[in-house]
matplotlib code that plots the C-alpha trace (Angstrom):
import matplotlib.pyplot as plt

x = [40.2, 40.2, 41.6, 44.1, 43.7, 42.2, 44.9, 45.8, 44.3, 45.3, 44.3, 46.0, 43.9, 46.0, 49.5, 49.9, 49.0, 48.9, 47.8, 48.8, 46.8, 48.5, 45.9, 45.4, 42.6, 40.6, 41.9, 45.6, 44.8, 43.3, 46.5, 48.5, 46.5, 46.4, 50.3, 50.3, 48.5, 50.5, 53.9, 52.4, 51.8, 55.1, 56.3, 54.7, 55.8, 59.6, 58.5, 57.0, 60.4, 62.5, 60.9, 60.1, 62.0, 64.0, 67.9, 70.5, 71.7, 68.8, 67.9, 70.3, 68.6, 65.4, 66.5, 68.0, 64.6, 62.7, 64.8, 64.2, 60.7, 60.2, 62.1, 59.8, 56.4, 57.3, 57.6, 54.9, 52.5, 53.6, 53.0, 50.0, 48.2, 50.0, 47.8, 44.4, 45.1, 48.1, 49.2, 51.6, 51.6, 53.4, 52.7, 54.1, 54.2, 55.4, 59.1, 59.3, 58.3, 56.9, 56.7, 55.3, 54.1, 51.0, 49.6, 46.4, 46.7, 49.9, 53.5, 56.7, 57.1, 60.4, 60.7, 63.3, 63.8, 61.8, 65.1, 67.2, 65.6, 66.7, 64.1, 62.3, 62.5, 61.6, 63.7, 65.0, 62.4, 63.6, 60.4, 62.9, 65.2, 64.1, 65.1, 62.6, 60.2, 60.4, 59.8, 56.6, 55.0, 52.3, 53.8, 56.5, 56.5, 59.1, 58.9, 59.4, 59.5, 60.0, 63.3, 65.0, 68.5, 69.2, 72.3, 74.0, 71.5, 68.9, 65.2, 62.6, 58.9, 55.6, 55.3, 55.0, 53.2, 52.6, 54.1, 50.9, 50.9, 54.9, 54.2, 51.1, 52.9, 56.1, 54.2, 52.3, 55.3, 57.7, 55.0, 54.6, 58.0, 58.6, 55.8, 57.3, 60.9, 59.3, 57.3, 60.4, 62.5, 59.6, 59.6, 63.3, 62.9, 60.0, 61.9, 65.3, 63.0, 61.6, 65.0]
y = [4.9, 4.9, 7.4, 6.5, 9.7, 13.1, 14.4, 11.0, 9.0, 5.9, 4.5, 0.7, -0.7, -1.6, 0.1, 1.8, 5.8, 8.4, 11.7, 14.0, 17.2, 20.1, 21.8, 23.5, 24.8, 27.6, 29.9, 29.3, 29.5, 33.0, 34.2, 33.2, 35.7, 38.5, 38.2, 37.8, 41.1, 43.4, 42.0, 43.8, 46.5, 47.2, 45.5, 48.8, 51.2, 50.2, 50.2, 53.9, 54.9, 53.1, 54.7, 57.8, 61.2, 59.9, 61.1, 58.7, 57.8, 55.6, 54.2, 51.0, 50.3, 50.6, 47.9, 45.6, 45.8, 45.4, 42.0, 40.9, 41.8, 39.9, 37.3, 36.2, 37.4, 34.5, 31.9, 32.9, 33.0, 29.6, 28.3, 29.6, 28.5, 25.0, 25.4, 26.4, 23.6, 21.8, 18.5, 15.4, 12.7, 9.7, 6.7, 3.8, 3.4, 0.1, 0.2, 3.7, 5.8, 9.2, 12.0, 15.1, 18.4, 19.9, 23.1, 23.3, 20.2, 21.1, 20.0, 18.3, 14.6, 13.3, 10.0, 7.2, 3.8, 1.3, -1.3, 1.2, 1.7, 0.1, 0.6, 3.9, 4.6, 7.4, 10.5, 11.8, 14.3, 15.6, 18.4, 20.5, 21.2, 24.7, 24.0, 20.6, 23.2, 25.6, 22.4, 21.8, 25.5, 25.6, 28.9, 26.8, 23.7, 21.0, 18.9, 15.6, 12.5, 9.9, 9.3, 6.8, 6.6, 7.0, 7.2, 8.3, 11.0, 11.3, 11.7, 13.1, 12.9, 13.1, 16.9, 17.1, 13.6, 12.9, 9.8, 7.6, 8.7, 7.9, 4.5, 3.6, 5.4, 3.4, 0.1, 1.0, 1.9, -0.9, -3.2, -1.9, -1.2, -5.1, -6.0, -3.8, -5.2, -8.7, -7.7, -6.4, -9.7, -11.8, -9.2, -9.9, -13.7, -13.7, -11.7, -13.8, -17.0, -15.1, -14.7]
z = [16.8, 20.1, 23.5, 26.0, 27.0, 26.8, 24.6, 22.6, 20.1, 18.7, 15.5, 15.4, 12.9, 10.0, 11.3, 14.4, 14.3, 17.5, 17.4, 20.2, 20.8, 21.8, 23.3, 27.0, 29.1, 27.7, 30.0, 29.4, 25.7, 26.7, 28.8, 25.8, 23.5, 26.0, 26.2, 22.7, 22.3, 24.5, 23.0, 19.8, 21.3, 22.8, 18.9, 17.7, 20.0, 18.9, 15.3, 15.8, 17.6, 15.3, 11.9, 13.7, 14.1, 16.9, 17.0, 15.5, 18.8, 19.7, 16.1, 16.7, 20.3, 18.4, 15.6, 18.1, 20.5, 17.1, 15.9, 19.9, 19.7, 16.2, 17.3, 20.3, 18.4, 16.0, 18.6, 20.6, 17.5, 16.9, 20.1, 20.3, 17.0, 18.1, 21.2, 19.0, 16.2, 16.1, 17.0, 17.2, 14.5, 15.1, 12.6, 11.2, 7.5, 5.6, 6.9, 8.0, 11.3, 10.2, 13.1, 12.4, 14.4, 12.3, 12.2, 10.5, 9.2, 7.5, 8.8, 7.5, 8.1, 9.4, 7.8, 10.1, 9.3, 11.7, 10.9, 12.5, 15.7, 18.6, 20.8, 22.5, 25.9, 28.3, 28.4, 32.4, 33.3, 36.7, 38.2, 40.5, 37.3, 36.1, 32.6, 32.7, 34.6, 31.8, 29.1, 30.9, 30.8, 28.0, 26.5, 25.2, 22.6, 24.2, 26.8, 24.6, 27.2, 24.3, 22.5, 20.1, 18.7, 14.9, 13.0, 16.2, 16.9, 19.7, 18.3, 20.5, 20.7, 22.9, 23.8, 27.2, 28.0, 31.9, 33.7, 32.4, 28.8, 28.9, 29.8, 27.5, 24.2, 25.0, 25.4, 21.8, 19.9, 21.3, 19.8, 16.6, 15.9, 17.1, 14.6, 11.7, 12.1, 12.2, 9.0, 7.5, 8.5, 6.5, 3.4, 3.1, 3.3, 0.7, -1.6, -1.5, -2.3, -5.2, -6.4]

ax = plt.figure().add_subplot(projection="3d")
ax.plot(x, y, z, "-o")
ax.set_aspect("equal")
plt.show()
Protein backbone atom coordinates (compact mmCIF):
# COMPACT_ATOMS: atom_id res chain seq x y z
CA UNK A 1 0.00 0.00 0.00
CA UNK A 2 1.26 3.00 -0.57
CA UNK A 3 0.14 7.26 -0.35
CA UNK A 4 -0.09 9.57 -3.21
CA UNK A 5 -1.26 11.64 -0.80
CA UNK A 6 -2.20 12.57 2.63
CA UNK A 7 -5.77 11.64 2.15
CA UNK A 8 -5.27 8.60 -0.46
CA UNK A 9 -4.01 5.27 -0.48
CA UNK A 10 -3.53 2.94 -3.08
CA UNK A 11 -3.24 -0.64 -2.83
CA UNK A 12 -2.30 -1.97 -6.66
CA UNK A 13 -1.05 -5.13 -5.71
CA UNK A 14 -3.16 -7.76 -7.25
CA UNK A 15 -6.15 -5.27 -8.70
CA UNK A 16 -6.17 -1.73 -8.33
CA UNK A 17 -7.84 -0.32 -4.84
CA UNK A 18 -8.01 3.52 -3.58
CA UNK A 19 -9.21 4.66 -0.44
CA UNK A 20 -10.10 8.18 0.06
CA UNK A 21 -10.34 9.67 3.50
CA UNK A 22 -12.74 12.07 4.19
CA UNK A 23 -11.29 13.61 6.88
CA UNK A 24 -10.49 17.52 7.79
CA UNK A 25 -8.41 19.50 10.21
CA UNK A 26 -9.15 18.97 13.78
CA UNK A 27 -10.46 22.25 14.20
CA UNK A 28 -13.05 22.05 11.29
CA UNK A 29 -14.03 18.73 12.69
CA UNK A 30 -14.58 20.79 16.02
CA UNK A 31 -16.70 23.63 14.32
CA UNK A 32 -18.78 20.90 12.81
CA UNK A 33 -19.69 19.48 16.32
CA UNK A 34 -20.20 22.84 17.92
CA UNK A 35 -22.72 23.63 15.00
CA UNK A 36 -23.91 20.30 15.36
CA UNK A 37 -24.73 20.94 19.03
CA UNK A 38 -26.58 24.19 18.87
CA UNK A 39 -28.77 22.94 15.83
CA UNK A 40 -30.09 20.48 18.78
CA UNK A 41 -30.63 22.82 20.76
CA UNK A 42 -32.75 25.04 18.69
CA UNK A 43 -34.19 21.06 17.50
CA UNK A 44 -35.43 21.00 21.09
CA UNK A 45 -36.67 24.24 21.62
CA UNK A 46 -39.26 23.56 18.52
CA UNK A 47 -39.90 20.08 19.99
CA UNK A 48 -40.78 21.84 23.54
CA UNK A 49 -43.03 24.44 21.54
CA UNK A 50 -44.41 21.97 19.26
CA UNK A 51 -45.61 19.31 22.17
CA UNK A 52 -46.10 21.98 24.55
CA UNK A 53 -49.27 24.10 25.59
CA UNK A 54 -48.82 26.43 22.83
CA UNK A 55 -52.24 27.71 20.98
CA UNK A 56 -53.23 25.83 17.76
CA UNK A 57 -52.25 28.57 15.72
CA UNK A 58 -48.57 28.04 15.95
CA UNK A 59 -48.58 24.11 16.20
CA UNK A 60 -48.19 23.79 12.23
CA UNK A 61 -45.16 26.46 12.19
CA UNK A 62 -43.85 24.24 15.01
CA UNK A 63 -44.11 20.87 12.82
CA UNK A 64 -42.87 22.39 9.75
CA UNK A 65 -39.68 24.04 11.72
CA UNK A 66 -39.40 20.51 13.40
CA UNK A 67 -39.44 18.44 9.76
CA UNK A 68 -36.71 21.52 8.67
CA UNK A 69 -34.83 21.10 11.71
CA UNK A 70 -34.82 17.09 11.36
CA UNK A 71 -34.12 17.35 8.00
CA UNK A 72 -30.73 19.20 8.23
CA UNK A 73 -29.77 17.37 11.75
CA UNK A 74 -29.72 14.16 9.52
CA UNK A 75 -27.31 15.56 6.99
CA UNK A 76 -25.23 17.22 9.17
CA UNK A 77 -24.81 14.13 11.45
CA UNK A 78 -23.89 12.38 8.39
CA UNK A 79 -21.43 14.61 7.29
CA UNK A 80 -19.93 14.77 10.27
CA UNK A 81 -19.35 11.11 11.29
CA UNK A 82 -18.14 10.95 7.34
CA UNK A 83 -15.54 13.54 8.57
CA UNK A 84 -14.64 11.34 12.00
CA UNK A 85 -14.58 7.81 10.04
CA UNK A 86 -15.73 7.58 6.78
CA UNK A 87 -14.28 7.25 3.47
CA UNK A 88 -14.08 6.60 -0.36
CA UNK A 89 -13.61 3.10 -1.81
CA UNK A 90 -12.89 2.68 -5.25
CA UNK A 91 -11.66 -0.87 -6.45
CA UNK A 92 -11.52 -3.10 -9.16
CA UNK A 93 -12.88 -6.49 -8.88
CA UNK A 94 -12.59 -9.32 -11.65
CA UNK A 95 -14.75 -7.49 -14.28
CA UNK A 96 -16.49 -5.10 -12.24
CA UNK A 97 -15.64 -1.45 -10.64
CA UNK A 98 -17.04 -1.29 -7.05
CA UNK A 99 -17.42 2.43 -5.51
CA UNK A 100 -18.47 2.83 -2.21
CA UNK A 101 -18.76 5.71 0.57
CA UNK A 102 -18.26 3.86 4.17
CA UNK A 103 -19.11 4.79 7.37
CA UNK A 104 -17.64 2.85 9.99
CA UNK A 105 -16.59 0.44 7.80
CA UNK A 106 -19.99 -0.13 6.61
CA UNK A 107 -21.45 1.21 3.18
CA UNK A 108 -23.28 -0.06 -0.01
CA UNK A 109 -21.19 -0.99 -3.00
CA UNK A 110 -22.25 0.25 -6.44
CA UNK A 111 -21.14 -2.48 -8.64
CA UNK A 112 -20.48 -1.11 -12.82
CA UNK A 113 -19.18 -3.02 -15.41
CA UNK A 114 -15.36 -2.27 -16.28
CA UNK A 115 -16.47 -3.43 -20.23
CA UNK A 116 -18.83 -0.62 -20.17
CA UNK A 117 -16.77 2.15 -19.32
CA UNK A 118 -15.43 4.35 -21.77
CA UNK A 119 -13.01 6.03 -20.05
CA UNK A 120 -12.97 8.61 -16.79
CA UNK A 121 -12.16 11.95 -17.02
CA UNK A 122 -12.16 15.13 -14.89
CA UNK A 123 -15.42 16.74 -14.12
CA UNK A 124 -15.49 21.12 -14.80
CA UNK A 125 -14.66 22.51 -11.49
CA UNK A 126 -14.97 26.27 -12.02
CA UNK A 127 -13.74 28.22 -8.09
CA UNK A 128 -15.82 31.53 -8.72
CA UNK A 129 -19.12 29.39 -9.25
CA UNK A 130 -20.86 29.45 -5.77
CA UNK A 131 -22.50 26.26 -6.28
CA UNK A 132 -18.81 24.50 -7.01
CA UNK A 133 -17.81 26.84 -3.87
CA UNK A 134 -20.41 25.34 -1.78
CA UNK A 135 -19.26 21.48 -3.20
CA UNK A 136 -15.89 22.37 -1.80
CA UNK A 137 -16.91 23.41 1.97
CA UNK A 138 -16.16 20.52 4.34
CA UNK A 139 -19.70 20.77 5.96
CA UNK A 140 -20.97 19.21 2.89
CA UNK A 141 -20.21 15.59 1.17
CA UNK A 142 -19.85 16.45 -2.75
CA UNK A 143 -17.46 17.83 -4.63
CA UNK A 144 -16.79 14.65 -6.91
CA UNK A 145 -14.02 15.73 -9.64
CA UNK A 146 -14.05 12.18 -11.34
CA UNK A 147 -16.77 10.97 -13.68
CA UNK A 148 -17.50 8.01 -16.14
CA UNK A 149 -20.40 7.29 -18.36
CA UNK A 150 -22.64 4.20 -17.87
CA UNK A 151 -25.74 3.14 -19.51
CA UNK A 152 -26.29 6.74 -20.46
CA UNK A 153 -25.78 8.05 -16.97
CA UNK A 154 -23.06 10.16 -15.50
CA UNK A 155 -21.23 8.48 -12.45
CA UNK A 156 -19.27 10.57 -10.11
CA UNK A 157 -16.43 10.01 -7.73
CA UNK A 158 -13.35 11.42 -5.81
CA UNK A 159 -14.94 13.74 -3.07
CA UNK A 160 -13.50 16.83 -3.32
CA UNK A 161 -9.94 15.81 -4.74
CA UNK A 162 -7.45 18.95 -5.55
CA UNK A 163 -6.06 19.54 -9.12
CA UNK A 164 -3.01 16.96 -8.19
CA UNK A 165 -5.08 14.18 -6.84
CA UNK A 166 -7.44 14.60 -10.12
CA UNK A 167 -4.58 13.96 -12.17
CA UNK A 168 -2.81 11.03 -10.29
CA UNK A 169 -6.43 9.03 -9.67
CA UNK A 170 -7.19 9.53 -13.37
CA UNK A 171 -3.78 8.24 -14.50
CA UNK A 172 -4.44 5.05 -11.90
CA UNK A 173 -7.84 4.21 -12.93
CA UNK A 174 -7.32 4.77 -16.83
CA UNK A 175 -4.71 2.02 -16.40
CA UNK A 176 -6.44 -0.43 -14.52
CA UNK A 177 -9.52 -0.15 -16.28
CA UNK A 178 -7.19 -0.56 -19.64
CA UNK A 179 -5.74 -3.65 -17.89
CA UNK A 180 -9.22 -5.15 -16.81
CA UNK A 181 -10.82 -4.65 -20.33
CA UNK A 182 -7.60 -6.31 -21.77
CA UNK A 183 -8.05 -9.14 -19.12
CA UNK A 184 -11.57 -9.37 -20.03
CA UNK A 185 -10.82 -9.44 -23.98
CA UNK A 186 -8.33 -12.62 -23.07
CA UNK A 187 -11.07 -14.30 -20.69
CA UNK A 188 -13.41 -14.27 -23.62
CA UNK A 189 -10.81 -15.66 -26.11
CA UNK A 190 -9.78 -18.56 -23.66
CA UNK A 191 -13.19 -19.47 -23.08
CA UNK A 192 -14.42 -19.62 -26.91
CA UNK A 193 -11.22 -21.97 -27.46
CA UNK A 194 -12.46 -24.11 -24.62
CA UNK A 195 -15.57 -24.48 -26.44
Amino acid sequence: MRMISNRISVDDSKKLSIVILGKVERWKESLLLYWLLAWSFCGSVFAYQFFGDSPFQYSIPMLIMLLFFLYFEIKMIKVFFYRRNGYEHIKFVEEELIIQNKFFRKGKGNHYKTNEIESFYQAEHSSRNFFSFMEDSFWVIGGQRIYFSYRNKKVILGIQLNEVEVKRMLSLLNGQLKQSKRDHRISLKQSKKGL
